[in-house]
DRENTOR-222583 format. One line per field, with one value per residue: x, y, z of N, C-alpha, C, O in turn; residue number from 1; residue in one letter. Coordinates in Angstrom, 2 decimals. Layout:
% residues N
nxx = [X/...] .
nyy = [Y/...] .
nzz = [Z/...] .
caxx = [X/...] .
cayy = [Y/...] .
cazz = [Z/...] .
cxx = [X/...] .
cyy = [Y/...] .
czz = [Z/...] .
oxx = [X/...] .
oyy = [Y/...] .
ozz = [Z/...] .
pos = [NUM/...] .
code = [a/...] .
This chain:
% residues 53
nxx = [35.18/33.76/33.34/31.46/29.50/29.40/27.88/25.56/24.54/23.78/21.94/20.18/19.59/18.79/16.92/14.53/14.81/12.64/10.69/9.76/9.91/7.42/5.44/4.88/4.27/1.81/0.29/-0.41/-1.84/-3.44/-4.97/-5.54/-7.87/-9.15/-10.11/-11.05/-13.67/-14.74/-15.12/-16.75/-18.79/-19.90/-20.59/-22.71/-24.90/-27.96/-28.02/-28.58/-29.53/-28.96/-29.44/-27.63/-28.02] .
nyy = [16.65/16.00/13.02/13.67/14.65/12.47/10.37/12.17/12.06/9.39/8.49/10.30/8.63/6.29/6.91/7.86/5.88/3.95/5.32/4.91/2.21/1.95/3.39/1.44/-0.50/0.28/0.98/-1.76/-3.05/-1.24/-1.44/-4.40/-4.18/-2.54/-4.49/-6.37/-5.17/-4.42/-6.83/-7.60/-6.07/-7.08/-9.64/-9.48/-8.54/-9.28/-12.05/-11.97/-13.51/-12.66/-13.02/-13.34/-11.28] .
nzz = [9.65/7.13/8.06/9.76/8.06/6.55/7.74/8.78/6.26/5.70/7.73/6.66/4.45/5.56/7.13/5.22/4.12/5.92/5.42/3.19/3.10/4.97/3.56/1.32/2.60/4.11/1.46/0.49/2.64/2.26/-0.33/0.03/1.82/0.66/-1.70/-0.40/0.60/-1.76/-2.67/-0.97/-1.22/-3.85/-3.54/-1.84/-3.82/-5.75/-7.31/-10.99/-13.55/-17.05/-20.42/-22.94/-26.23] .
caxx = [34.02/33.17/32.46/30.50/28.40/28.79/26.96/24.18/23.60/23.74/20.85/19.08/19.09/18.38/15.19/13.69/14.17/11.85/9.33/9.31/9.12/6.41/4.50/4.99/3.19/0.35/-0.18/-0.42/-2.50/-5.14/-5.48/-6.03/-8.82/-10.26/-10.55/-12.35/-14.66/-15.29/-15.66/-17.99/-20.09/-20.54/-21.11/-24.14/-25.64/-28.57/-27.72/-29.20/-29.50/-28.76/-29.55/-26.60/-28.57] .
cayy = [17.30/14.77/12.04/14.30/15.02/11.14/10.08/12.71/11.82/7.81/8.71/10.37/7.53/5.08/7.33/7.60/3.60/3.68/5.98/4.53/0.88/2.18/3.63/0.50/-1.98/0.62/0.81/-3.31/-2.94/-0.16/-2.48/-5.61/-3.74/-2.04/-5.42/-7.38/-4.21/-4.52/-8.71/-8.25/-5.59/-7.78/-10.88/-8.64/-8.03/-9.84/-12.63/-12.12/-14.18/-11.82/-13.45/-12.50/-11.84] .
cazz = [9.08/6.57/8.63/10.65/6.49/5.88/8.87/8.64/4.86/5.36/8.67/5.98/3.62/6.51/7.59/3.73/3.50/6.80/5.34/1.99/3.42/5.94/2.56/0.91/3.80/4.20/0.47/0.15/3.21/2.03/-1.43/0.32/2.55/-0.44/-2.16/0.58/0.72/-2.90/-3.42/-0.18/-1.72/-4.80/-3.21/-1.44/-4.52/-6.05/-8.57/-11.96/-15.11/-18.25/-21.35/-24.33/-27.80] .
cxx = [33.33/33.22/31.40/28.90/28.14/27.74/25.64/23.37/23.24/22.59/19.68/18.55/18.54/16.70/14.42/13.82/13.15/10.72/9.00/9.09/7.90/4.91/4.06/4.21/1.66/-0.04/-0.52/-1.76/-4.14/-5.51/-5.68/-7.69/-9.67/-10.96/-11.07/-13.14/-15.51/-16.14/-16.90/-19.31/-20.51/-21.16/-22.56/-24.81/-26.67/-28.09/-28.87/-28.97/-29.30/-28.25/-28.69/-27.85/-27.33] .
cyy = [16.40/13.85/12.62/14.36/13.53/10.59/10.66/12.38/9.84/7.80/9.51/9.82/6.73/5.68/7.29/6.27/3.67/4.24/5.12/2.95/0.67/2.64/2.93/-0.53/-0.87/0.85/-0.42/-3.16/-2.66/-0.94/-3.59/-4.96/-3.18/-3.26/-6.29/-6.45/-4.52/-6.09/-8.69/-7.20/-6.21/-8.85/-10.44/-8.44/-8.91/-10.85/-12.73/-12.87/-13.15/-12.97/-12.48/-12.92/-12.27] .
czz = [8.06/6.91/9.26/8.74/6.22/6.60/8.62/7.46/4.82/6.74/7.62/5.51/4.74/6.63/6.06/3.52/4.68/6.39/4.27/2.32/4.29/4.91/1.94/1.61/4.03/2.93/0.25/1.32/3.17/1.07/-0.93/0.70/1.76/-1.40/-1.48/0.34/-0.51/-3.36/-2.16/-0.42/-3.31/-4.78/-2.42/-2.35/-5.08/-7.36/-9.36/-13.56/-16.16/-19.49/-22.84/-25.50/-28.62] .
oxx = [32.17/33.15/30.35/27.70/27.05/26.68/24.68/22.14/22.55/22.25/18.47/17.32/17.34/15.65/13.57/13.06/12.22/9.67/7.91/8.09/7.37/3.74/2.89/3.54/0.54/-1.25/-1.39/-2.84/-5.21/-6.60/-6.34/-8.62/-10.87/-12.11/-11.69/-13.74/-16.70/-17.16/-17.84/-20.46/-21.50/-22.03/-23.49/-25.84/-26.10/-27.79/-29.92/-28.19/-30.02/-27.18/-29.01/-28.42/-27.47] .
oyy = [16.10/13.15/11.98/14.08/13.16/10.36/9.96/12.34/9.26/6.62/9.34/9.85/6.61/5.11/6.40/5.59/3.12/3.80/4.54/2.42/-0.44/2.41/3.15/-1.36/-1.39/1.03/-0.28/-3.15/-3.14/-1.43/-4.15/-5.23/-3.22/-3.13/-7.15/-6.90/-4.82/-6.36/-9.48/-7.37/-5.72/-9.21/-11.25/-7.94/-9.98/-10.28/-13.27/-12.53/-12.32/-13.57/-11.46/-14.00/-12.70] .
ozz = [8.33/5.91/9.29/8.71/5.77/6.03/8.31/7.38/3.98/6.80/7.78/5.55/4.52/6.34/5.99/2.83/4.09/6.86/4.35/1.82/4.43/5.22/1.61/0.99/4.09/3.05/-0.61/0.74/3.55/1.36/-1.80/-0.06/2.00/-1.82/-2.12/-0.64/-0.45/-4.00/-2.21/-0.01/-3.87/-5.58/-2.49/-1.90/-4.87/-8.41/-8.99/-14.45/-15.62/-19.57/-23.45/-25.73/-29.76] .
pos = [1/2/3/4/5/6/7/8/9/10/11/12/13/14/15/16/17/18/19/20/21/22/23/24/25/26/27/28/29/30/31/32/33/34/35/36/37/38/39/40/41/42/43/44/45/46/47/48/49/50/51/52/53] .
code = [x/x/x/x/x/x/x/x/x/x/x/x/x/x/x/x/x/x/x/x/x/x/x/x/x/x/x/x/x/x/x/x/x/x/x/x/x/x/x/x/x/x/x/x/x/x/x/x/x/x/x/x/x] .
């Protein structure tokens, strides 16, 4: 009976390292993709001179 509990709880841990390393590569992912988005809507923008008083 407890191998039958160790097994099921060491398949749990195994599946939460798969989600949480699967959360982990699409979070790095979505921030790369949000930061091209961003440097290529600034590099779109008009360059202006602004004179500091």
């Amino acid at each position: 009976m407890k191998s039958k509990f160790a097994a099921g709880a060491l398949s749990a841990l195994i599946y939460f390292q798969g989600l949480l390393g699967f959360a982990g590569v699409a979070t790095v992912l979505l921030k790369e993709r949000a930061h091209a988005a961003d440097t290529a809507y600034h590099d779109s923008l008009p360059q202006i001179g602004i004179v500091a008083l």
